[in-house]
C-alpha positions in Angstrom: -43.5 37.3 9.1 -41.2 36.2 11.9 -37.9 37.1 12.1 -35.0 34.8 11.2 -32.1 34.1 12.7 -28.8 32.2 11.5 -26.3 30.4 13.0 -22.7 31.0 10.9 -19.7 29.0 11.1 -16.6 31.1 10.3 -13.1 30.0 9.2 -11.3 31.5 12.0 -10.8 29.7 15.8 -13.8 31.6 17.9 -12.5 29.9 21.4 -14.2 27.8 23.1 -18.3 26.7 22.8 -19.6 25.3 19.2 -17.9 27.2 16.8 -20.7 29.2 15.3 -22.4 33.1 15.8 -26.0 33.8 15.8 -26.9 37.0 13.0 -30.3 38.1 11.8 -31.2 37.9 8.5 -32.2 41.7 7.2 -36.0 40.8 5.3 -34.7 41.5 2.1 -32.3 38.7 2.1 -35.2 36.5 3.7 -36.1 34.6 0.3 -32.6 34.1 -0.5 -30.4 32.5 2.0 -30.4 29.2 2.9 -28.7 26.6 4.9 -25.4 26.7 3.2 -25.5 29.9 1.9 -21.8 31.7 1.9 -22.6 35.5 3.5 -20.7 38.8 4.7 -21.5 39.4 8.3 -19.6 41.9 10.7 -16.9 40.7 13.2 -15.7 43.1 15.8 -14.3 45.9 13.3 -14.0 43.7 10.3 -16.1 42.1 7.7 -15.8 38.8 7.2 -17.4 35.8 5.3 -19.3 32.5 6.8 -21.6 29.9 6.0 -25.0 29.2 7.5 -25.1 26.0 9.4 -28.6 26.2 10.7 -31.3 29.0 10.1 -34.7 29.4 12.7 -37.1 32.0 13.7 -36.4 31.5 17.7 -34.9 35.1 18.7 -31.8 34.3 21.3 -31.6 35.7 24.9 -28.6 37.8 23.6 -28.5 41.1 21.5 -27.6 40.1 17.7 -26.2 42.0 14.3 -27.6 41.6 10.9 -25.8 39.4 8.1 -24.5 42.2 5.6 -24.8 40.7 2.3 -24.7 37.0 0.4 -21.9 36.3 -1.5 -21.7 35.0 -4.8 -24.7 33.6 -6.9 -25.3 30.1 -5.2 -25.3 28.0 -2.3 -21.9 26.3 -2.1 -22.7 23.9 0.2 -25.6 21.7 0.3 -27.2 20.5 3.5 -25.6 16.8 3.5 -21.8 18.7 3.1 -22.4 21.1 6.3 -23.5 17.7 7.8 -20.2 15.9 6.5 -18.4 19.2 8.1 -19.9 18.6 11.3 -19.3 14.9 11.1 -15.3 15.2 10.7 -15.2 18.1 13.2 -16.8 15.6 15.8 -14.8 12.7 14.8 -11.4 13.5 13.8 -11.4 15.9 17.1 -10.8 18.8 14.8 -12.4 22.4 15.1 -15.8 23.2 12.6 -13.6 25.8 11.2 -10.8 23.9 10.1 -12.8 21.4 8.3 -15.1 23.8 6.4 -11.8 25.1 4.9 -12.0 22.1 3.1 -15.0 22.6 1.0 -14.8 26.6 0.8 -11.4 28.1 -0.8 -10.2 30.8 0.7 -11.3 33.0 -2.4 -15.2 32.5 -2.6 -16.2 33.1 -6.0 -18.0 36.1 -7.0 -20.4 37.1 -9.4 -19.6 37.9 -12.6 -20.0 40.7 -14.2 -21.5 39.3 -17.4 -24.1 37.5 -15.9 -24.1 34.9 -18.8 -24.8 31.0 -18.7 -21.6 29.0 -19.5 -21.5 27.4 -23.2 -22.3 23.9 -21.9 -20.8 20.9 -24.8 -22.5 17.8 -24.9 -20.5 14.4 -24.3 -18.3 12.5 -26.9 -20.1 9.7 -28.5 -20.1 6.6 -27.2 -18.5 4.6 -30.3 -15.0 6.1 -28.7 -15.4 3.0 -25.9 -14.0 0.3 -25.9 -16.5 -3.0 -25.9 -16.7 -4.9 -22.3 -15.3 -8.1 -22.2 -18.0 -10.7 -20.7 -16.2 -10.7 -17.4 -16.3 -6.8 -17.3 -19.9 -6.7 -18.0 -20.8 -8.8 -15.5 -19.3 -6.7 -12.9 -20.5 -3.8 -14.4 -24.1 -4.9 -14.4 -23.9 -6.0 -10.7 -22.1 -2.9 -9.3 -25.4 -1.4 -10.9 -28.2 -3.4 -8.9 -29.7 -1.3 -6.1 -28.6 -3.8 -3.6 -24.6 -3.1 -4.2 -24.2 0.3 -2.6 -20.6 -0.4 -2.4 -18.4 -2.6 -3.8 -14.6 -3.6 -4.4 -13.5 -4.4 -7.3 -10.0 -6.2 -6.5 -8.4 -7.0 -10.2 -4.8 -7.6 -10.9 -3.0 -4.7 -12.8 -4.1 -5.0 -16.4 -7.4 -6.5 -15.7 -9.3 -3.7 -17.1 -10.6 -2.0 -14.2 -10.3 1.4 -15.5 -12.4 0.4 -18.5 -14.9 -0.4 -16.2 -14.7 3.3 -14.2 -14.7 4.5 -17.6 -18.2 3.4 -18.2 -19.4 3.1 -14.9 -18.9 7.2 -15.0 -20.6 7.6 -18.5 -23.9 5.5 -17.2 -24.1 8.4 -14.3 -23.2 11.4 -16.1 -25.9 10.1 -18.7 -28.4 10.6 -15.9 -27.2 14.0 -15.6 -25.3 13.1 -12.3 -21.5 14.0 -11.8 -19.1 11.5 -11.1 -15.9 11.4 -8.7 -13.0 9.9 -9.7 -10.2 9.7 -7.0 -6.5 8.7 -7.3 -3.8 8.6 -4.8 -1.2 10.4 -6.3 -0.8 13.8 -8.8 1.3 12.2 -10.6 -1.4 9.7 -12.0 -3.7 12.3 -12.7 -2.7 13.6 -16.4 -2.8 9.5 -16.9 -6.3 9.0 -15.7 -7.6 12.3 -17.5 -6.3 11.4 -20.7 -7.7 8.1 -20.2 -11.6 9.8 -19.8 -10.8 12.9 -22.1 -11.8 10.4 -24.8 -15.7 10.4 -23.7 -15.8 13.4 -22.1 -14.1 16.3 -23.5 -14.3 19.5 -21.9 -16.2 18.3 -19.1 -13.6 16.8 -16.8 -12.6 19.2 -13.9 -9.2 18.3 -12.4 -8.4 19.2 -8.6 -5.3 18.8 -6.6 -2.8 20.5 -4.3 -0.4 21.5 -7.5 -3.0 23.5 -9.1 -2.4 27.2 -9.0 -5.1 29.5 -7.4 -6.5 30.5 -10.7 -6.8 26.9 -11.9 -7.9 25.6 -8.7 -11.0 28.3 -8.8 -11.8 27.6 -12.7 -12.3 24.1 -11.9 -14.2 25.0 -8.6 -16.3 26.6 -10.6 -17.0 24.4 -13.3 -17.9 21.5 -11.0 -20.5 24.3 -8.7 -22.3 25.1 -12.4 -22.0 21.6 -13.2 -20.8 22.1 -16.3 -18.0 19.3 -14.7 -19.6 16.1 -15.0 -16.5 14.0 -14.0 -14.0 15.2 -11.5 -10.6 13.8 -11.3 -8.6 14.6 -8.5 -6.4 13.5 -5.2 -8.1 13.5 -1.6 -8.9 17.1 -1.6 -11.1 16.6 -4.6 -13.7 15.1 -2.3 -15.0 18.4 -0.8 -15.7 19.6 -4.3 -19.2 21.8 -5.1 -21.1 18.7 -6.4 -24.5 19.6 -7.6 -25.9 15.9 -8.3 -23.0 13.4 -7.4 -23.7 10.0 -8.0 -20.8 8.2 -8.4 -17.2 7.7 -6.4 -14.7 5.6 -7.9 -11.9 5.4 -5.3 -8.8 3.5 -7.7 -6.1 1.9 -5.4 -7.9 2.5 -2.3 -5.3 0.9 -0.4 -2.5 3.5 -0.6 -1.5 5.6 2.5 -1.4 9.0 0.5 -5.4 8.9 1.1 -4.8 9.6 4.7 -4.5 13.1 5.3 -1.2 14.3 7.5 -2.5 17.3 9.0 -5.6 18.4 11.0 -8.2 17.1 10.2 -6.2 13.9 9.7 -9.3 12.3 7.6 -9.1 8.5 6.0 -10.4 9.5 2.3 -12.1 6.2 2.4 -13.9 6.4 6.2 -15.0 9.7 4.6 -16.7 8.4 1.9 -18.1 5.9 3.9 -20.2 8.3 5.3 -21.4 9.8 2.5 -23.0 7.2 1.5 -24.7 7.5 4.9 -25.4 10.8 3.7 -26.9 10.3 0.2 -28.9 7.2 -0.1 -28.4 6.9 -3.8 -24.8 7.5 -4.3 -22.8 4.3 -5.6 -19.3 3.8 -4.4 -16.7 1.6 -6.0 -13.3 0.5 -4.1 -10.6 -0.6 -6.4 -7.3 -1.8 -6.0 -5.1 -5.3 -7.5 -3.8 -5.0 -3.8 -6.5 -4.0 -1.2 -6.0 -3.1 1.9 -6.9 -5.4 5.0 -9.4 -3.5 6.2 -11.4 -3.2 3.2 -11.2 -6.7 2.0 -12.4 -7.7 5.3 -15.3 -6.1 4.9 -16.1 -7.8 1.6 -15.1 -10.8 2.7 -18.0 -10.3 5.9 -20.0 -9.6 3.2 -20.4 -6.0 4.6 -19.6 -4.6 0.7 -19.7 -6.6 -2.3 -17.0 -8.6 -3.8 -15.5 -8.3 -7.3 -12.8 -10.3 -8.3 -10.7 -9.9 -11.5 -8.1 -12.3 -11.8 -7.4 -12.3 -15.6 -5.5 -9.5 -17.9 -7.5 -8.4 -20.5 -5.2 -9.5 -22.9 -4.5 -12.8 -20.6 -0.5 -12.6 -21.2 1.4 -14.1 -18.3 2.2 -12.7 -15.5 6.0 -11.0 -15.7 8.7 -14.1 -13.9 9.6 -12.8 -10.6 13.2 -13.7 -9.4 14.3 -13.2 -6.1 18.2 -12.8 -5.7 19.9 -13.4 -2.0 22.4 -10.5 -2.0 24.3 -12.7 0.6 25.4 -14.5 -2.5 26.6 -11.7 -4.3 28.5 -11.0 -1.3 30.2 -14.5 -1.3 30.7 -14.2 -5.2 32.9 -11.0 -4.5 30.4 -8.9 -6.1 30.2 -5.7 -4.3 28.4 -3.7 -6.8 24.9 -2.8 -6.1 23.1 -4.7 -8.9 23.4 -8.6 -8.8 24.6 -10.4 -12.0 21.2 -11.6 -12.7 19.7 -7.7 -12.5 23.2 -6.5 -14.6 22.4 -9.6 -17.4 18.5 -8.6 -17.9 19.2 -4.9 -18.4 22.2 -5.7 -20.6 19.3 -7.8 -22.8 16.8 -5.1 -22.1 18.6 -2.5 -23.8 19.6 -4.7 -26.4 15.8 -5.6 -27.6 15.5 -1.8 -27.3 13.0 -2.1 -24.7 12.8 -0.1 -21.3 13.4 -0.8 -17.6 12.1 0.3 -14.1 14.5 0.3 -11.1 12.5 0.8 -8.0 14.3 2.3 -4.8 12.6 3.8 -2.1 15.3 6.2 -0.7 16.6 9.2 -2.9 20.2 10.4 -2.6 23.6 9.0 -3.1 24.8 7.7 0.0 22.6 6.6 3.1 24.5 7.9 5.1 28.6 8.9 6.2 30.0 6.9 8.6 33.6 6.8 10.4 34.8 2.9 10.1 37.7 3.6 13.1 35.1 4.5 15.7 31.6 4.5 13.7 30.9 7.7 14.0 27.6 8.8 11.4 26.2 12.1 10.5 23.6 13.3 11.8 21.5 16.3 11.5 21.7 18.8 14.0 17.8 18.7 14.3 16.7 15.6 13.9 17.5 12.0 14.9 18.4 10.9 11.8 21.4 10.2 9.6 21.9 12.6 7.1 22.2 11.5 3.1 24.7 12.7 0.6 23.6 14.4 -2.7 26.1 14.3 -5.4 24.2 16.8 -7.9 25.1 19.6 -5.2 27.5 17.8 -3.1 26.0 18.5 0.4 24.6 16.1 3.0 20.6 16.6 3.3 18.5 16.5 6.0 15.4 14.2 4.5 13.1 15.4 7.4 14.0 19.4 8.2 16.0 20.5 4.9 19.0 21.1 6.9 22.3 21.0 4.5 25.9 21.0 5.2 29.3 20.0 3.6 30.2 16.5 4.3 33.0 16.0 6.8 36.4 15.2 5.8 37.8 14.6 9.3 35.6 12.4 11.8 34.4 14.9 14.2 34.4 12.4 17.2 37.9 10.5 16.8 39.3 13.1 14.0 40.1 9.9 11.7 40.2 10.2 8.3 38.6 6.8 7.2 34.9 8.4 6.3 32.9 6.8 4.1 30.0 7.3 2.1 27.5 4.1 3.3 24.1 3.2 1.5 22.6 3.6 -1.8 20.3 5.7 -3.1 18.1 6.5 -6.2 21.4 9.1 -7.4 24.1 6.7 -6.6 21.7 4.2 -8.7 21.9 6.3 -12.1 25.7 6.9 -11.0 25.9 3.3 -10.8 24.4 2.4 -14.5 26.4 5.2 -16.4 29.6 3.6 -15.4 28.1 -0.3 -16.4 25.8 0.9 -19.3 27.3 4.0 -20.7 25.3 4.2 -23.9 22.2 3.8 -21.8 19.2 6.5 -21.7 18.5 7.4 -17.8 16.7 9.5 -16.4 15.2 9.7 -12.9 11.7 10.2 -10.7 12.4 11.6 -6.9 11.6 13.9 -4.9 14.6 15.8 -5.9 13.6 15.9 -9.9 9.8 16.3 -9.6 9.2 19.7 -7.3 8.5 22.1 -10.2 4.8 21.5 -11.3 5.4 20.0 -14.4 8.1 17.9 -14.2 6.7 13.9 -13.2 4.2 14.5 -16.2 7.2 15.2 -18.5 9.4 12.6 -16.8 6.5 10.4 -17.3 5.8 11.6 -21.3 9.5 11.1 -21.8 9.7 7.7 -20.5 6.2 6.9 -22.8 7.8 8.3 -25.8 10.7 6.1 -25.3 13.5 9.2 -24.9 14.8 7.4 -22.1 15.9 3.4 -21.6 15.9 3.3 -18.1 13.9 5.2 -15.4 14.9 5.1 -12.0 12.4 5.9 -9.3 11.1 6.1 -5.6 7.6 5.3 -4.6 6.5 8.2 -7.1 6.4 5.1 -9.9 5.1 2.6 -8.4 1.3 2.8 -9.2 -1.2 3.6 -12.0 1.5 4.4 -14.9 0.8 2.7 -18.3 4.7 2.0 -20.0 4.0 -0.7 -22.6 7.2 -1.2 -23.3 8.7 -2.0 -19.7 9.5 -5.7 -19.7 11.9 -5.4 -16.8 11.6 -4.3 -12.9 14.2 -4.6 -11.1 13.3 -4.0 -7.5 16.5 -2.6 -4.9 17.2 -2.7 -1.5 13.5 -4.4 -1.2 14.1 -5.5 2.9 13.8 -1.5 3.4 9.9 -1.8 4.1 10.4 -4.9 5.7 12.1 -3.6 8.7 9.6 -1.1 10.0 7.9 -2.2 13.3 4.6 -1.5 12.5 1.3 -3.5 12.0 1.3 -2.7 8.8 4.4 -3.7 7.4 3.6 -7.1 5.9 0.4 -5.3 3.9 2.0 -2.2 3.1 5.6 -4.1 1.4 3.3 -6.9 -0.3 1.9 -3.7 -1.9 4.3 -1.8 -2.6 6.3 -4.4 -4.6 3.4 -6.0 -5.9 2.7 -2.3 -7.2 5.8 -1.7 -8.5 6.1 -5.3 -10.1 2.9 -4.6 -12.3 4.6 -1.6 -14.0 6.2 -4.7 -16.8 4.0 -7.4 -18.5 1.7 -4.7 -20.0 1.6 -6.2 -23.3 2.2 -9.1 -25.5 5.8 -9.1 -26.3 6.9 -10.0 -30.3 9.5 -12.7 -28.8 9.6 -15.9 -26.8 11.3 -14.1 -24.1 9.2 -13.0 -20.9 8.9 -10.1 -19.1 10.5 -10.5 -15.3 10.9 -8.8 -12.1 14.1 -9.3 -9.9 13.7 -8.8 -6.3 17.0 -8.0 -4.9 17.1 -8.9 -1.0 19.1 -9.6 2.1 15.6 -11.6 3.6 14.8 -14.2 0.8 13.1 -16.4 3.1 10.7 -13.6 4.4 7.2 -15.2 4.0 5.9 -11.7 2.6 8.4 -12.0 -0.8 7.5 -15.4 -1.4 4.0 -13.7 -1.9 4.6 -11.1 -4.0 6.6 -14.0 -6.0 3.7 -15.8 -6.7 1.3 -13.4 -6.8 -1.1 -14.4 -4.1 -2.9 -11.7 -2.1 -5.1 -14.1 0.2 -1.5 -15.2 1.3 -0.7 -12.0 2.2 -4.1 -11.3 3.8 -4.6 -14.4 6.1 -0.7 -14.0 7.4 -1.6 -10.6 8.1 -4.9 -11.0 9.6 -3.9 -13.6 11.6 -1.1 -11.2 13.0 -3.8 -8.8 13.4 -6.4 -10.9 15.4 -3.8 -12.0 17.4 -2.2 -8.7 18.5 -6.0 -6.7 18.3 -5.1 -4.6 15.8 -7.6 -3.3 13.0 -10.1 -4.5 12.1 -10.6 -6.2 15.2 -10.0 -3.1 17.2 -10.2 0.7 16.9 -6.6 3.2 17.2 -6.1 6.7 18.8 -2.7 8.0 18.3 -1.5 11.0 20.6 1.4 12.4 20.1 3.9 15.1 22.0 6.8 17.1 20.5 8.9 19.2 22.7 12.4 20.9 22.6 13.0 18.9 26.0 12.8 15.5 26.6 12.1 15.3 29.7 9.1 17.4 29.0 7.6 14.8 26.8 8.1 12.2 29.0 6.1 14.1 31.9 3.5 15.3 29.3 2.9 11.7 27.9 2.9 10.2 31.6 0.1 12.6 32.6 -1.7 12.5 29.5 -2.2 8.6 29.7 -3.3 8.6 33.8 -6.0 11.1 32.6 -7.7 9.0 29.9 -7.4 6.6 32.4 -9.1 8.2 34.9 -11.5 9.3 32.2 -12.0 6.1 30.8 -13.3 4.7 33.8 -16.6 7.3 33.6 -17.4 6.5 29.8 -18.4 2.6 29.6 -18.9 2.7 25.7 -14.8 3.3 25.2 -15.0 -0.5 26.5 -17.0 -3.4 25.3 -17.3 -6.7 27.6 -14.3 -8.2 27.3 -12.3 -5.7 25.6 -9.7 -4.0 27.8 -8.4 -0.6 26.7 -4.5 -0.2 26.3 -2.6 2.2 26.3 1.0 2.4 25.0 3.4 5.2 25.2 7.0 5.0 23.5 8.9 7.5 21.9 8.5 8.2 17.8 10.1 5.9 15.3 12.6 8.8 14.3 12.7 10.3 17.9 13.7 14.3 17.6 12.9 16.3 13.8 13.1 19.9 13.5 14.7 20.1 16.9 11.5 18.6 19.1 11.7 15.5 20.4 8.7 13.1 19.8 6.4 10.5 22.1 3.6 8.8 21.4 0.5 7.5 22.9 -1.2 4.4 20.8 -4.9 3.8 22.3 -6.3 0.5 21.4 -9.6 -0.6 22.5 -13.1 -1.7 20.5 -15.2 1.2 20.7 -13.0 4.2 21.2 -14.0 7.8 20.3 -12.6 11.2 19.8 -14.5 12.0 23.1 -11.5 10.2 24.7 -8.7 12.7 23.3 -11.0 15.7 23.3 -9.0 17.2 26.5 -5.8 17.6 23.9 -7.2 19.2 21.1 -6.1 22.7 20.2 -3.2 22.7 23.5 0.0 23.6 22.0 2.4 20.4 21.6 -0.2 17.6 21.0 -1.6 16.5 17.6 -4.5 13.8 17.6 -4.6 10.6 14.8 -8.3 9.1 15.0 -7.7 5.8 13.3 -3.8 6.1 12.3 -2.6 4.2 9.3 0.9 4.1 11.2 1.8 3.4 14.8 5.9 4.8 14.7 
C-alpha cells in the first residue's frame, strides 16, 4: 500500500504560500482519516490541531513528519465546507485560516468517555400546525418543484411567511434532512424558537455570538450527531456541522447585520449563494416584506423565483400612517419633542389600555453639548465625533471608543457659560414621557439596557405580558417581534437615515421605517378605531416617506434603481472598498494616493477587472466619521463590472489596511 500524505490547514497565520503543511499519515490511521478530518500534528515544539484539506499518495520533494493522532469521533467538515473555506479565503481576500475558524470552534469536541448514542426524540405531531391558507399553499407547493432552487418570498409583515418556514422545515426534516433557519438579529431568536418549538421539541439547536462556550459546544454538538434537525441562529449559524442540510430559510434577508464587520467580511446571503453551487439539492428561500435591491432584482430578471404576498392572514388594514412636518410644530410654539398629534394618540393609547412603540435610532439624552456664544461642541478626544450625554450616569459617552468624561460647565473655547445640552435621544425620550404621561409604564430597548445576556428577551417578555405601556427603542425593535397589542408607532427624528450619503440610503430608510411601522396592526382591534403610525419629520416632502406612507415597495425600488443605474452602482456594477487608518493624517493621505496608482498600474495587466465599455473608477475620500479611536480614516471605493479580490490582494494582511469585497456601505 502506498504511502499517504495530507495536506493540513491550521488556524494560525503560516506566512506567505497557501496556507497548508504536508504530514504523512502513520498506516494505522490510514482507514480512518479523511478529507475533513480534524487531527493532532506536531509544529515546531508544539502540538497542535488541523484539518485535512486534500489527502494523496504523491511523496513531496521535501522531508515530512507524521500526523500524531485524529481528534474526536467524526469528520467535522465535509468536503463541500473545506470547499466553501477555500471559496471565502479566495474571494473575500482573507487568509484559509481565518475562515476555517468559522466552521471549527476553538474547543474541538472530544470523545466521550461513555461512548453511548444520544437518546434521539421523535418530532411533535403534526396536528400542532396551523392549516395553510390557499395562498400559502400555493407558494408552498411551488417553492417545492425542482425547478425553484431559490426563491423570494416578499410578503408584507403579517402575511404568514413564517407559517410557511414552519412547514417548509417540517417537509425536510421529514426526509431526515436538517434545516437552517437564519435571522438577523439575537434578539429575534427566543421569538423564532418558540415559534418552531411547537413541532419540534428538543430538536432545535440555537447558535449565536451570546451563547456561552458550553452552550455554544452542546449545540455544536447536537447539530454534528444530527440529533438537531432545525437550527436557528444569526450569521454564524451558517458554518454549523450539518450532516444532511437541505433547507435555508434566510427571514429578512435585506438587513445589514447579515454582513459581517470583520475579516472575512462575508455577505451571509453571497454565501449561501454558493452553497447552492455546492449542493445541488439544497433549497433556499429569501424572505423579507422589504427586500433588498439587489435581491429583488434578481427575481425580477427572473434569475430566482418570485413570491409575492400582499395580503395579512387575517386581511385587517394596514395601520394609518401620518406624517407630521415638525416645521409646524415649530410655528405652533411647540418645542417639545413629540408633536400634538403623537402626544393625542398616546394619550388615547394608554387610555384603551393598549401599548405603544416609539422608534429612535440614537440612544442617550442629548445629541450632543454645544456652546450657543461661539458654538463650540464636545467632542471626543479620539474620535471625530460629538460626544452624547447620559443622564442614568451623568457623563458624556463616546458612541464609537467608550471614552467618558464629565460634561463641561464652562465652554472650553470662549469660557462662556451658555452650554447646552442639543438633540434627543432614546433617554431623553422616556424622560420626556414621565413628565407628560406620569402614570404611564415605560421601559426601554438600547444598547445601554440590553448588554447582559438576558435582558432584550425579558425586555421583550415584559412588553408581551403587558408589564409595560410604552417601550421605547433603537433599531434593536424594529424587526421580527410579535406585540399584538401595539396599535401605535410613533416614529422620531425619522430624517436621521435620510441624511447619510450613501447609495443606500433611500433602500435602507424605506426599510427601516417600513420595519418599524409593521410592529402595530397585528390584530383585529374590538373598536372602530385604527391602528396608526406617525412619522415625525423635518423632510415631509422626501419622495422615500411618501412610500413608506402608502406602503409601496416597487416605489421604492424603481426610484432607487433608477439612482443606481444611473450612478453604476449595484447591481449594475461590482464594489471594492479599501480602507486606511492611521494616527497621522498625512500618512493616510500618502498611503491612499499610492495604493490607488498601484491598482491602476495593475489594472492595466488584468483585462477581466474591465468589460468593454465599463471603465474602472476609483474614488478616495476620507471616512464618513473621519478619526475613531485616535486613527484617522480614508477610503478607497473601486467600482467597475467585473472586479475581483485579485485586485486588492497586494493589501491583505499589511498593517493599516482592511479590505470590503462587495461593501453594503460606501462612508
Amino acid at each position: 500500500m502506498a504511502d499517504l500524505y495530507a495536506e493540513i490547514l491550521i488556524p494560525q497565520n503560516i506566512g506567505k504560500g497557501p496556507g497548508t503543511l504536508t504530514y504523512k499519515v502513520p498506516e494505522n490511521l490510514a482507514k480512518e482519516v479523511k478529507i475533513g478530518s480534524e487531527v493532532l500534528i506536531p509544529l515546531r515544539s508544539k502540538k497542535i490541531k488541523g484539518t485535512i484539506l486534500k489527502l494523496n499518495d504523491k511523496e513531496p520533494e521535501f522531508k515530512t513528519k507524521e500526523i500524531i493522532d485524529i481528534v474526536g469521533e467524526k469528520t467535522y467538515l465535509k468536503e463541500w465546507q473545506i470547499e466553501l473555506v477555500q471559496w471565502i479565503s479566495d474571494y473575500y481576500a482573507c487568509p484559509m485560516y481565518k475562515c476555517l475558524e468559522m466552521f471549527i470552534p476553538k474547543r474541538v469536541l472530544t470523545k466521550d468517555r461513555t461512548g453511548t448514542e444520544a437518546i434521539v426524540e421523535p418530532l411533535s405531531p403534526t396536528s400542532n400546525i396551523h392549516e395553510l391558507t390557499p395562498d400559502q399553499k400555493e407558494i408552498f407547493n411551488k417553492i417545492l418543484e425542482k425547478n425553484n432552487k431559490i426563491s423570494l418570498i416578499h410578503g408584507i409583515t403579517g402575511s404568514g411567511k413564517t407559517e410557511i418556514y414552519l412547514q417548509l422545515a417540517q417537509h425536510y426534516t421529514n426526509q431526515d434532512q436538517q434545516a437552517l433557519i437564519l435571522v438577523p438579529e439575537i434578539s429575534i431568536t427566543p421569538q423564532m424558537t418558540t415559534y418552531f418549538e411547537k413541532i419540534f421539541s428538543k430538536k432545535i439547536a440555537v447558535i449565536h455570538s451570546k451563547l456561552t462556550s458550553v452552550q455554544r459546544k452542546n449545540a455544536w454538538k447536537k447539530i454534528l450527531n444530527n440529533e438537531a434537525k432545525v437550527v436557528i441562529g444569526s450569521r454564524s449559524s451558517l458554518f454549523s456541522p450539518f450532516q444532511n442540510l437541505g433547507l435555508i430559510i434566510m427571514d429578512e434577508e435585506h438587513e445589514f447585520s447579515y454582513k459581517q464587520d470583520q475579516s472575512p467580511r462575508y455577505n451571509t446571503r453571497d454565501v449561501i449563494y454558493k452553497m447552492s453551487e455546492l449542493l445541488p439539492n439544497l433549497k433556499i428561500v429569501f424572505g423579507s416584506a422589504t427586500p433588498s435591491v439587489e435581491t429583488y432584482f434578481k427575481a425580477q430578471n427572473k434569475e430566482i423565483s418570485l413570491f409575492e404576498m400582499n395580503k395579512k392572514i387575517y386581511e385587517q388594514p394596514h395601520p394609518k400612517v401620518e406624517i407630521v412636518d415638525m416645521r409646524d410644530e415649530m410655528k405652533k410654539k411647540n418645542y417639545s419633542i413629540f408633536s400634538e398629534t403623537l402626544a393625542e394618540n398616546i394619550s388615547q393609547i394608554l387610555e384603551r389600555n393598549e401599548q405603544a412603540i416609539l422608534f429612535l435610532n440614537k440612544r442617550g439624552t442629548s445629541s450632543a453639548v454645544i456652546c450657543r456664544e461661539c458654538g463650540y461642541i464636545e467632542k471626543c478626544g479620539y474620535c471625530d465625533v460629538a460626544m452624547t450625554y447620559h443622564q442614568a450616569d451623568s457623563k458624556l459617552t463616546c458612541h464609537h471608543c467608550g471614552f467618558k468624561k464629565n460634561p463641561p460647565t464652562l465652554c472650553p473655547s470662549c469660557k462662556g457659560v451658555a452650554i447646552r445640552f442639543i438633540g434627543s435621544g432614546t433617554e431623553k425620550v422616556e424622560e420626556e414621557l414621565h413628565k407628560i404621561f406620569p402614570k404611564a409604564r415605560i421601559i426601554r430597548a438600547d444598547k445601554d439596557t440590553t448588554q447582559k445576556r438576558e435582558s432584550f428577551k425579558k425586555i421583550y417578555n415584559d412588553f408581551k405580558n403587558h408589564k409595560a405601556d410604552i417601550l421605547i427603542g433603537t433599531q434593536l425593535i424594529s424587526h421580527g417581534l410579535h406585540l399584538p397589542n401595539v396599535s401605535l408607532v410613533g416614529i422620531m427624528l425619522a430624517d436621521i437615515s435620510l441624511l447619510f450619503p450613501d447609495f443606500r440610503t433611500s433602500e435602507r430608510t424605506f426599510q427601516l421605517l417600513t420595519q418599524i411601522a409593521g410592529r402595530a396592526g397585528r390584530i383585529k382591534r374590538n373598536h372602530d378605531i385604527e391602528d396608526k403610525v406617525v412619522i415625525q419629520t423635518y423632510m415631509p416632502e422626501n419622495p422615500i416617506l411618501k412610500s413608506v406612507q402608502d406602503y409601496d415597495y416597487k416605489e421604492m425600488y424603481d426610484f432607487a434603481i433608477n439612482e443606481r443605474r444611473i450612478a453604476n452602482y449595484p447591481p449594475f456594477s461590482k464594489l471594492i472598498k479599501l480602507t486606511f487608518s492611521h494616527a497621522n493624517e498625512q500618512e493616510c493621505i500618502k498611503a491612499i494616493q499610492r495604493a490607488k496608482a498601484l491598482i491602476q498600474e495593475n489594472s492595466h495587466k488584468n483585462s477581466k477587472n474591465n468589460s468593454p465599455g465599463k471603465k474602472m473608477e476609483i474614488l478616495t475620500y476620507p471616512s464618513f466619521i473621519k478619526k475613531i479611536k485616535g486613527k484617522f480614516i480614508f477610503n478607497m471605493l473601486i467600482k467597475g463590472a467585473n472586479l475581483t479580490s485579485e485586485i486588492v490582494a497586494p493589501f491583505q494582511n499589511i498593517e493599516g489596511w482592511k479590505i470590503d469585497i462587495d461593501p453594503i456601505s460606501t462612508l
